[in-house]
C-alpha positions as CSV (number, residue, x, y, z in Angstrom):
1,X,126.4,101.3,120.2
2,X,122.7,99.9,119.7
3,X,122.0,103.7,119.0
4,X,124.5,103.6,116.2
5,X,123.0,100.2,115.0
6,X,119.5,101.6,114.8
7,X,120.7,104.9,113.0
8,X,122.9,102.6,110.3
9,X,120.0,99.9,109.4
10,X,117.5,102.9,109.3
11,X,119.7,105.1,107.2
12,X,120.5,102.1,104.7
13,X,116.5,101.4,104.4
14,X,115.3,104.9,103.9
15,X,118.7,104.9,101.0
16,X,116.0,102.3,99.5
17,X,113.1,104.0,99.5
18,X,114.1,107.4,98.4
19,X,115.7,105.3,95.8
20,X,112.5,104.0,94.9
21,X,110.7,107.8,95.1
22,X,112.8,109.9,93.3
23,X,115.2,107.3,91.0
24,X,112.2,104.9,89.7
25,X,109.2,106.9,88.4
26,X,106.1,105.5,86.7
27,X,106.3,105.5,82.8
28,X,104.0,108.1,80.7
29,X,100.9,106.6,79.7
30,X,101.2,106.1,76.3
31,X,99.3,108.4,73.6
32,X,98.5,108.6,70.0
33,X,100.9,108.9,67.0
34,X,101.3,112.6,65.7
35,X,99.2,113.8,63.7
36,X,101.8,113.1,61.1
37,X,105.5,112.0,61.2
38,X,106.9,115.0,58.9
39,X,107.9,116.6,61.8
40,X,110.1,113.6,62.6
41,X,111.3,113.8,58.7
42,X,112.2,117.4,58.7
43,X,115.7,118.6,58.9
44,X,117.4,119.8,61.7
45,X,116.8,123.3,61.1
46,X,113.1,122.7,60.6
47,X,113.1,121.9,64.4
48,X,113.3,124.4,66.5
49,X,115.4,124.1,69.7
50,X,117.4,120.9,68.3
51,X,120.6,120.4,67.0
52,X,121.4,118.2,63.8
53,X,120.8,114.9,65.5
54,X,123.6,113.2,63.5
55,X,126.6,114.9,62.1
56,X,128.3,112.5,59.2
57,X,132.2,111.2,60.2
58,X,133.6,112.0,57.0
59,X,131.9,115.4,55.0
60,X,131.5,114.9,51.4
61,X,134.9,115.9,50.2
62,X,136.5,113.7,52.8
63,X,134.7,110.6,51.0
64,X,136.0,107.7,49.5
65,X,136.2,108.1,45.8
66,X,133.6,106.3,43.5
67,X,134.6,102.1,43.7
68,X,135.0,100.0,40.8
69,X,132.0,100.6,38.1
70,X,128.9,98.3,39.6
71,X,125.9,98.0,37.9
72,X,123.2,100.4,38.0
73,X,120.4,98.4,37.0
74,X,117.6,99.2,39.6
75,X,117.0,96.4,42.3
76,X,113.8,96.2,44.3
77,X,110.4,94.1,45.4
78,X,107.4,94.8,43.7
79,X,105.4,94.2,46.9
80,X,106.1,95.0,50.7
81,X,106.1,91.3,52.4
82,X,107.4,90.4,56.0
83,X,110.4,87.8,56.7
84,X,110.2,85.6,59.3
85,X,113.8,84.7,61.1
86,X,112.5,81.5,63.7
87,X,114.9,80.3,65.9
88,X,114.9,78.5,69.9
89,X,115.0,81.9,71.3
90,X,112.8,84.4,69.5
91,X,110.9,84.9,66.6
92,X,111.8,87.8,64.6
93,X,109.2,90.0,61.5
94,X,111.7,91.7,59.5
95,X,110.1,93.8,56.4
96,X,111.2,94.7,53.2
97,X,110.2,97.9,53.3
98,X,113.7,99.9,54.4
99,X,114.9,96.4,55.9
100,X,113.8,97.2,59.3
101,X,112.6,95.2,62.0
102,X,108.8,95.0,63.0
103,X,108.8,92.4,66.0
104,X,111.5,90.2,68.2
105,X,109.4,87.8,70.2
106,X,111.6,86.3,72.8
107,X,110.2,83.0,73.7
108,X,111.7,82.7,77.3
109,X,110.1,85.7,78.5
110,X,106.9,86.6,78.9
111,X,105.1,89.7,79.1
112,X,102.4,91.0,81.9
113,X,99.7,88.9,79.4
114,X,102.3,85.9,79.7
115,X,102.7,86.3,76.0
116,X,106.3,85.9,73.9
117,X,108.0,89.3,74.9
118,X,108.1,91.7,72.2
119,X,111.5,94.0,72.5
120,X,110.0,96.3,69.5
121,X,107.8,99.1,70.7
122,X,104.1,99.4,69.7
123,X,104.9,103.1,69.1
124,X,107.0,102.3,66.3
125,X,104.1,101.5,64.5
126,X,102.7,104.7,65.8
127,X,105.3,106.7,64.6
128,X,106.5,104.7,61.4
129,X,110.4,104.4,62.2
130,X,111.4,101.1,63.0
131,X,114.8,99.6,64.7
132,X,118.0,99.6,62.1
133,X,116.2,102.0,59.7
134,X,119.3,104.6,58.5
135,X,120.0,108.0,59.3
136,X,122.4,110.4,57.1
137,X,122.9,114.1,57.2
138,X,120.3,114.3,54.2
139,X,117.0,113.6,55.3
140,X,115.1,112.9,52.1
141,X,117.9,110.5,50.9
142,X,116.7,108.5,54.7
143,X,113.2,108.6,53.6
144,X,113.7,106.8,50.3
145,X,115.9,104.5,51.4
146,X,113.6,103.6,54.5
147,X,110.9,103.3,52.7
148,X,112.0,101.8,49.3
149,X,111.0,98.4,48.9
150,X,114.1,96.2,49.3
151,X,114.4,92.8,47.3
152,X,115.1,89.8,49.9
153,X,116.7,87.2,49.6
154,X,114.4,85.1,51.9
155,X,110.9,84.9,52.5
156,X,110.9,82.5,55.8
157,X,114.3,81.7,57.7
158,X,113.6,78.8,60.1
159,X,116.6,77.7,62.4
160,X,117.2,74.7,64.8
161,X,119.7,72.7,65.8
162,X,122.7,75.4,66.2
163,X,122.2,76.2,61.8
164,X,123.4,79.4,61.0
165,X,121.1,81.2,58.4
166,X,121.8,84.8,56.2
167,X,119.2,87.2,55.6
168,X,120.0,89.9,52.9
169,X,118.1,92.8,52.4
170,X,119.4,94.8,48.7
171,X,118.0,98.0,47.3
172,X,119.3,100.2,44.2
173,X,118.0,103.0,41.4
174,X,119.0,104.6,38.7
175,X,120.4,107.9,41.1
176,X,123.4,105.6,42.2
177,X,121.7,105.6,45.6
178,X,122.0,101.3,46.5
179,X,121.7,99.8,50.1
180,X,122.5,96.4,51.1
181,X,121.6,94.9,54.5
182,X,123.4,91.7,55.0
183,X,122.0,89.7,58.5
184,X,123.4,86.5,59.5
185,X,121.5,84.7,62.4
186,X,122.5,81.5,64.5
187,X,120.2,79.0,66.1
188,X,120.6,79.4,69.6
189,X,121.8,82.6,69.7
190,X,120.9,86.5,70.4
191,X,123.4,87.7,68.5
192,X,123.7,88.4,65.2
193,X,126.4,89.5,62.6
194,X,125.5,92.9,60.6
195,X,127.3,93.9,57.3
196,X,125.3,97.5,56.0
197,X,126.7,99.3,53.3
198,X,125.2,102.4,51.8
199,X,126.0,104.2,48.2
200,X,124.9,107.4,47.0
201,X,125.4,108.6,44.1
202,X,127.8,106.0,43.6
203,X,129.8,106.9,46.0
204,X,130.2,104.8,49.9
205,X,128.6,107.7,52.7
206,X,128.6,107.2,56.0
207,X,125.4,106.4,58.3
208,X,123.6,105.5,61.3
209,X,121.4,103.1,62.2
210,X,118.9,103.4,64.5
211,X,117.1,101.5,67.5
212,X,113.9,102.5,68.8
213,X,111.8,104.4,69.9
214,X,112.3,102.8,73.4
215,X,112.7,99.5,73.8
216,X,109.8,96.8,74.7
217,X,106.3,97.2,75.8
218,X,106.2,97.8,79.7
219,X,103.0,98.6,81.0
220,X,102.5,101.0,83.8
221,X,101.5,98.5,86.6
222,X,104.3,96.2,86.0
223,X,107.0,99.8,85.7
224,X,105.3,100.2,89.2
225,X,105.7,97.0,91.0
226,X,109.6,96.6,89.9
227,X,112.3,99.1,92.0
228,X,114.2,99.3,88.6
229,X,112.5,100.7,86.1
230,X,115.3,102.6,84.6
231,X,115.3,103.1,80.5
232,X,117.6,104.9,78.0
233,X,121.0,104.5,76.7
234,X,123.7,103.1,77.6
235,X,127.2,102.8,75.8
236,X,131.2,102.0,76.5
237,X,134.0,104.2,75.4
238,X,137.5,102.9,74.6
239,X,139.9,102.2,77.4
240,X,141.4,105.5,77.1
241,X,138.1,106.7,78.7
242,X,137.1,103.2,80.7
243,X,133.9,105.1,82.0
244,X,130.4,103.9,80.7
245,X,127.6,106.7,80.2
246,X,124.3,106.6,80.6
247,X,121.4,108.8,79.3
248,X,117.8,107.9,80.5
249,X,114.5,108.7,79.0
250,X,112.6,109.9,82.6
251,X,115.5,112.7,82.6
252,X,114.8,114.4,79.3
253,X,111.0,113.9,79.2
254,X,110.5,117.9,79.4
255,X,111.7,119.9,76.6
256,X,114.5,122.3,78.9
257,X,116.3,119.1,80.1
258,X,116.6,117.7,76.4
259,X,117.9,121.5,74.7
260,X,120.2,121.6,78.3
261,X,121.4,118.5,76.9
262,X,122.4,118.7,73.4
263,X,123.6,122.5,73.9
264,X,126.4,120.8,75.7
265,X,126.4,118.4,72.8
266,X,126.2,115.4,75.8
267,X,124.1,113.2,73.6
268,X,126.6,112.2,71.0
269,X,129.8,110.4,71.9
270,X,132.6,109.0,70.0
271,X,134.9,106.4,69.3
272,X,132.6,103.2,71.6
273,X,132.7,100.2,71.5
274,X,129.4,99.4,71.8
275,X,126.3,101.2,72.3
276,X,123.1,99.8,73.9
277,X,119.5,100.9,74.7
278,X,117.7,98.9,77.6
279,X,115.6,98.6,80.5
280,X,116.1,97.0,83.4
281,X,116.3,93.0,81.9
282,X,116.5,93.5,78.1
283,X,118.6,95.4,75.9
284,X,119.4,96.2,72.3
285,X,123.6,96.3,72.3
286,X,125.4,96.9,69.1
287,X,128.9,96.1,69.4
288,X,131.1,98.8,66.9
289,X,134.6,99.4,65.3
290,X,135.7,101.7,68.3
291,X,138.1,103.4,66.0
292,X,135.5,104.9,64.0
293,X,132.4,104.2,65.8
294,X,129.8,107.1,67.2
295,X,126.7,107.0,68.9
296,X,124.0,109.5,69.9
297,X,120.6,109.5,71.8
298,X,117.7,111.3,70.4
299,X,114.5,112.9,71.9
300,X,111.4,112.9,68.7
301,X,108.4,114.0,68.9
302,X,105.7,115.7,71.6
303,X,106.6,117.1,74.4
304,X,103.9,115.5,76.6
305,X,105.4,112.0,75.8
306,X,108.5,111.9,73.4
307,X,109.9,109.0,71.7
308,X,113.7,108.0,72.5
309,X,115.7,106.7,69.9
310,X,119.6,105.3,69.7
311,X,121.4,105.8,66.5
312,X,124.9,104.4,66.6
313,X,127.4,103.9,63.6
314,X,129.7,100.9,62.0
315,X,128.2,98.4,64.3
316,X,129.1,94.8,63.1
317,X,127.2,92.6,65.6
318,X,123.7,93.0,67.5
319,X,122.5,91.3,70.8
320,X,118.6,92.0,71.2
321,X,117.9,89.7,74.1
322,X,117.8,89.7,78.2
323,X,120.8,90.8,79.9
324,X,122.0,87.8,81.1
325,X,125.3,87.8,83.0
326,X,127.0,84.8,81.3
327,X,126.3,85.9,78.0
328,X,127.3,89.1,78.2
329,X,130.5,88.9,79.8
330,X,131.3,86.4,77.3
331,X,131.2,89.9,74.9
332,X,134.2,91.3,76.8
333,X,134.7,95.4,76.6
334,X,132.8,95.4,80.2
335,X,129.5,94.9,77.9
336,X,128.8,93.0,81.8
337,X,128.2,96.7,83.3
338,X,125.0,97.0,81.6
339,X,123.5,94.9,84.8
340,X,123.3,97.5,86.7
341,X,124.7,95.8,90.2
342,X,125.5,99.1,92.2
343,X,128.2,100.1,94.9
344,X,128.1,96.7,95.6
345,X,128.6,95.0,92.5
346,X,131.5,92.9,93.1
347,X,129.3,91.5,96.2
348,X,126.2,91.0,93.8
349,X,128.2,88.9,91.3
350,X,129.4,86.7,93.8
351,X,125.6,85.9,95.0
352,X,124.6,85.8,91.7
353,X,127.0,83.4,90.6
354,X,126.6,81.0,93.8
355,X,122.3,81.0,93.6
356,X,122.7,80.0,90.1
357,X,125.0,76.5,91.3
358,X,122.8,76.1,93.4
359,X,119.9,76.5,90.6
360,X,121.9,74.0,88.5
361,X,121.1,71.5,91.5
362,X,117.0,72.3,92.7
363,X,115.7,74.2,90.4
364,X,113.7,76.8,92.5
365,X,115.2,80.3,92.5
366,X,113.6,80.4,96.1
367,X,115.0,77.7,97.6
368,X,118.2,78.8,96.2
369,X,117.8,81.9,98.2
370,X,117.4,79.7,101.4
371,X,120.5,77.5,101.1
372,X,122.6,80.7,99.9
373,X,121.1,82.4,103.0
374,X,122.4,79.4,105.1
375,X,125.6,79.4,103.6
376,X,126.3,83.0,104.1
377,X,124.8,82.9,107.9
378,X,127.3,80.0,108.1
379,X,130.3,81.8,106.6
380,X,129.6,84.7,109.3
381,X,129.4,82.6,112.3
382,X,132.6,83.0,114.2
383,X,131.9,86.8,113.8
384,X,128.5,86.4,115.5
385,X,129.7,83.7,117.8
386,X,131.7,86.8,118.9
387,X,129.4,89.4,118.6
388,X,127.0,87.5,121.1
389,X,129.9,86.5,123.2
390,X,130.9,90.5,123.7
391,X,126.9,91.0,124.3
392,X,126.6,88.7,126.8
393,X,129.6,90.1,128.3
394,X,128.6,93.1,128.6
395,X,125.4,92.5,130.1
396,X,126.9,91.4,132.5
397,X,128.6,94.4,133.2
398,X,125.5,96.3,133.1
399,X,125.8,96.8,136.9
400,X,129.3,98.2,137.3
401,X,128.8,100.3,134.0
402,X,125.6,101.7,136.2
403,X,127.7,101.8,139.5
404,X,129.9,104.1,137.2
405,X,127.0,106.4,135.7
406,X,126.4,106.9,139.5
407,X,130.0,107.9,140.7
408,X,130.1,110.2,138.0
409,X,126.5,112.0,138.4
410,X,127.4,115.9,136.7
411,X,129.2,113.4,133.6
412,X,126.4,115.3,130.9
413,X,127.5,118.6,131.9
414,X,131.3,118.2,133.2
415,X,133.6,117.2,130.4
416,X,135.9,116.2,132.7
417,X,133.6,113.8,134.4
418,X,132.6,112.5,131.3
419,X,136.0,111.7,130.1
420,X,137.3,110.1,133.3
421,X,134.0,108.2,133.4
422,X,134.7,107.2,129.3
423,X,138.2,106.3,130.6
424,X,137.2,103.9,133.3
425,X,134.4,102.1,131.4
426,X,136.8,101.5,128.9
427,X,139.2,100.4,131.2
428,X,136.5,98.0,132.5
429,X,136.1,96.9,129.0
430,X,139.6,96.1,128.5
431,X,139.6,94.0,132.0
432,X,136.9,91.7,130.7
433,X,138.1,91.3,127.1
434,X,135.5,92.9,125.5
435,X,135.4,94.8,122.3
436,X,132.9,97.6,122.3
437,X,132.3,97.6,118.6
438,X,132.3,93.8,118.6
439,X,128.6,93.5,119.0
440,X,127.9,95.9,115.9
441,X,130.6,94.7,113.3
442,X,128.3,91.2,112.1
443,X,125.3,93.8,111.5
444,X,127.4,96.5,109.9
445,X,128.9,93.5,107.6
446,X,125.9,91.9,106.5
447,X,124.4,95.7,104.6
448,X,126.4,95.3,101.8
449,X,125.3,91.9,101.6
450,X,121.7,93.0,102.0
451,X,122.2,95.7,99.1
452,X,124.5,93.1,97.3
453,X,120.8,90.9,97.4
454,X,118.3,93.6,97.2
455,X,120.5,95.1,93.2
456,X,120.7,91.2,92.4
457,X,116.9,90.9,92.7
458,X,116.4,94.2,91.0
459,X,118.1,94.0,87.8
460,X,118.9,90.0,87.6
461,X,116.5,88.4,85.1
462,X,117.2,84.9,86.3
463,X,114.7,86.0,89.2
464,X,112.1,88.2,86.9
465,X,108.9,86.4,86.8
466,X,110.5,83.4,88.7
467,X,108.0,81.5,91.4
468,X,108.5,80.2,94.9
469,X,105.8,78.8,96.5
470,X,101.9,78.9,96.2
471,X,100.9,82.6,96.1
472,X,104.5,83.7,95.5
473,X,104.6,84.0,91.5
474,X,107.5,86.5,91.2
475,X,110.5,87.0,92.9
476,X,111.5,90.2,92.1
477,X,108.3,91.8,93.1
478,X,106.5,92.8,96.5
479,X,104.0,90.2,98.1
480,X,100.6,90.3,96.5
481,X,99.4,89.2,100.0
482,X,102.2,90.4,102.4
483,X,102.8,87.5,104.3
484,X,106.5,87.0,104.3
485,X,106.6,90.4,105.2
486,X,104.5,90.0,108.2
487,X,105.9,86.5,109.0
488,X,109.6,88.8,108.8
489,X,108.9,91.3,111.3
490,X,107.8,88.3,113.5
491,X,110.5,86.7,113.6
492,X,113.0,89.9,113.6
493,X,111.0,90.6,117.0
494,X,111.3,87.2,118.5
495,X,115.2,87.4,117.4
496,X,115.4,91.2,119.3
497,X,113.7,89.1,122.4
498,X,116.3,86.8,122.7
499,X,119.3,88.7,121.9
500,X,121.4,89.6,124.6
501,X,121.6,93.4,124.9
502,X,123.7,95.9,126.8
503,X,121.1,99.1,126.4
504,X,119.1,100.5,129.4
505,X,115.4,100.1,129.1
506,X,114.4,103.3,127.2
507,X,117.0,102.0,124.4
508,X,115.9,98.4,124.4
509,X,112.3,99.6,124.2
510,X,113.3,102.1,121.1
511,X,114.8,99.0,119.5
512,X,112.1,96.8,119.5
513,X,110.6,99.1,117.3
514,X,112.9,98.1,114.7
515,X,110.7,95.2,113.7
516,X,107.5,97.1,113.4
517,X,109.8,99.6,111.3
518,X,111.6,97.3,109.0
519,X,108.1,95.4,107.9
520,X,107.0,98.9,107.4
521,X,109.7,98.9,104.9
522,X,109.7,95.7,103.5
523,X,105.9,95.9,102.6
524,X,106.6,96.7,98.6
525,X,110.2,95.3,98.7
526,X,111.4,92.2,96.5
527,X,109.2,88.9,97.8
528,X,113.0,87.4,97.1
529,X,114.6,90.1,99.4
530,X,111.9,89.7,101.8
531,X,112.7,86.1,101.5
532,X,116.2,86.1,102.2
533,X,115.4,88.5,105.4
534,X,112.8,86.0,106.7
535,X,115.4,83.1,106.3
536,X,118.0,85.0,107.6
537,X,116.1,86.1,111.2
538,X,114.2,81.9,111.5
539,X,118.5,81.1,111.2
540,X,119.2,83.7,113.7
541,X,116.7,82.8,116.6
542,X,117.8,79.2,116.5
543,X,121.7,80.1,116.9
544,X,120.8,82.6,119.3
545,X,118.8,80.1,120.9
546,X,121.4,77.5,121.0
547,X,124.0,80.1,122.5
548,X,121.9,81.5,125.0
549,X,121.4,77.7,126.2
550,X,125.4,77.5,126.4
551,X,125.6,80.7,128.1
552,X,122.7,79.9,130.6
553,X,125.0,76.1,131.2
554,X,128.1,78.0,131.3
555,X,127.0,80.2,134.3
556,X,125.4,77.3,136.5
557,X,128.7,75.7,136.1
558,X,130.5,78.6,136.9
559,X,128.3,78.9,140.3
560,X,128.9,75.5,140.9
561,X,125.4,73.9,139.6
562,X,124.7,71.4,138.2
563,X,122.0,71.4,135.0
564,X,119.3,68.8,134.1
565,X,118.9,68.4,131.0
């Protein structure tokens, strides 16, 4: 059975780190902006191997028919000037020109420089297309409109105290082309409410707005010290199809992948209900009208490092903010699922939910790691009680299990043997009350619970840049110094000492490698995983401690000795 231990807890460990070699690669270092951004501009059959990135809902017969006469007076700034939306939570540049968005400052989170977290790329300055600029099917209608200067109607939006606050961007020539952006904001609040509406010639097309390229700022090191480093899009279809998609940009970084993709046309889906692009904390969600709603992913750009947009259609509300589980499950239409919890998820929620109760009370994400730890060890007790119990049991009956091995010498090569031999040692078993598996089953139960801890501390942002103690500045990153590491596979060894086990020496030897093996591993895990690992095993040796003291009084008695105390 230890054999079958050993094979499980090594299996699940090497799961992580091939997870961490093949599903979490470094990001591209960053270059320089193309030489010019025509190619970006062109239409789709300038481009070779591409499809048309966005194909309209409605074609222009299918339009609606020109509304009610409007006037056709021209409407615009004379200048380009940036608008500043300021609430609790971020700090927002929104320019004029095209009514896009140039910066969203989160002032919660910090960056690797411990600066406000900007969610808008640097590259889109590189490349000049900024989130919620519009996409048609007419590309030089998109580059007027995205870079006509729009008349506000607010230079400086400041917001406190739960005000609500409307931004509205409105353009319009001659041509009949007019675009109005209409932004309403909330004090205390990621969201916001969107109303766009686009005419040209006079008449209401249909559009797409887009989000990108990429999302945030992440720099290599920090891509590299985080197991979840995933990127791309996400989105939700209708409960018809109650599956969420995903499209990463690490996937369709070479040029084949990308034209393997969109020949099969699996970059554009229809009828969501919302559509997001993220990274493993933040995320850019636009919640749609699913009956009429589309999204698609695009690749831009040079091969050697490509930019990744979202473009998504009819979308009514906007979250730009960190993926924070209360918020957005208050969304509803499983908007939740962009955390990415895993297998597991169910068992991640649950730990999330009780460390942050227990945050409520000490606020110290690492103690709350400790008490949960002792809560859980405490929840599994009578299953350990009984796993050391069966142990200690069948210790015991290492000599008759021997005497056995003996009897039935030719066992390895006779079946026959082997079975009658299996028969009797079960039989033994059976006599004495003891369950075979029953020493395994509290080690086999606690893995999910270990990979239930080790998603939560990849992917929840409640421990992102959270301290513990003195050197310890982030949870969800390895050890700068590898101590609780170290201090782990101590204690894992003195808990291997003490525990009771039924293996002949060559086993027991092989198993006290396990300790040396699993620091190995636990080098460049989560200091928080580490954490609850090093709790876990100080827990262990002083219940195992305690019952080997009972067991060790429970046999004098049963010999008839007495015990000093």
């Amino acid at each position: 059975m230890e054999k079958r231990v050993l094979l499980a807890i090594v299996l699940s460990f090497l799961i992580l780190i091939l997870y961490q070699a093949f599903f979490v690669k470094s990001p591209p270092k960053p270059e320089g902006p193309p030489e010019s951004i025509t190619d970006i501009q062109k239409t789709p059959e300038e481009r070779p191997g591409e499809k048309e990135p966005i194909s309209p809902q409605a074609m222009p017969e299918e339009r609606e028919p020109a509304e009610e006469e409007k006037d056709l007076q021209p409407i615009s700034a004379q200048t380009e000037e940036e608008v500043l939306v300021d609430t609790s939570l971020y700090r927002a540049v929104w320019s004029n020109r095209g009514g896009v968005l140039k910066s969203w400052k989160l002032k919660e989170h910090t960056d690797e420089n411990k600066e406000d977290l900007d969610l808008v790329s640097l590259r889109a300055e590189e490349l000049g297309i900024y989130p919620f600029a519009l996409r048609t099917d007419d590309s030089s209608f998109d580059s007027t409109v995205n870079s006509a200067l729009f008349e506000s109607s607010n230079i400086k939006l400041e917001l406190e105290g739960g005000r609500t606050g409307e931004l509205r961007f409105q353009y319009a020539d001659e041509k009949g082309t007019r675009v109005e952006k209409i932004l309403t904001f909330q004090d205390g609040k990621y969201d916001f409410d969107m109303i766009i509406n686009v005419w040209k010639y006079g008449q209401r097309i249909e559009f797409h707005t887009l989000w990108g390229p990429g999302i945030g700022n992440p720099t290599e090191t920090e891509q590299r010290s985080r197991f979840g480093g995933a990127r791309g899009m996400a989105v939700f279809p209708p409960p018809a199809r109650p599956k969420k998609d995903r499209l990463e940009e690490r996937k369709f970084m070479k040029a084949q992948q990308w034209e393997d993709l969109i020949s099969r046309k699996h970059n554009d889906f229809y009828f969501v209900q919302w559509a997001a692009y993220e990274d493993n904390y933040f995320t850019a969600l636009f919640l749609t009208s699913p009956e009429k709603a589309s999204a698609s992913f695009h690749r831009e750009g040079p091969e050697e490092n490509p930019y990744f947009f979202l473009s998504v259609s009819s979308p009514h509300r906007v979250y730009i903010g960190p993926k924070d589980f209360d918020i957005l499950n208050e969304f509803g239409y499983g908007t939740k699922r962009l955390i990415r919890f895993g297998f597991f998820g169910v068992i991640s929620e649950i730990l999330l939910r009780a460390s942050k109760s227990i945050y409520k009370r000490i606020p110290n994400w690492g103690i709350a790691i400790i008490i949960l730890t002792f809560i859980i060890k405490i929840i599994f007790f009578p299953l350990t009680y009984s796993s050391m119990r069966s142990m200690s049991k069948m210790q015991e009956l290492q000599p008759k299990i021997k005497a056995l091995k003996s009897k039935y010498k030719k066992a390895k090569q006779d079946i026959a043997q082997r079975r009658k031999m299996n028969e009797e040692i079960m039989k033994l078993y059976k006599q004495h009350g003891i369950n075979p598996a029953g020493g395994c089953l509290p080690l086999l139960i606690q893995i999910p619970v270990f990979w239930g801890f080790f998603r939560l501390l990849v992917v929840a942002i409640e421990f992102r840049h959270s301290p513990f103690i003195f050197w310890i500045k982030d949870l969800s990153v390895k050890d700068p110094f590898y101590v609780t590491p170290i201090l782990m596979g101590i204690t894992q060894f003195i808990s291997q000492k003490m525990t009771p086990t039924s293996a002949d020496p060559t086993q027991a030897r092989m198993m006290l490698l396990m300790p040396v093996i699993m620091t190995i591993f636990f080098m460049n895990f989560q200091s928080g995983l580490v954490l609850y690992w090093l709790t876990n095993n100080v827990l262990q040796i002083g219940q195992q401690y305690i019952m080997n003291r009972l067991r060790q009084k429970k046999k004098r008695e049963s010999h008839g000795k007495g015990r000093k105390k």
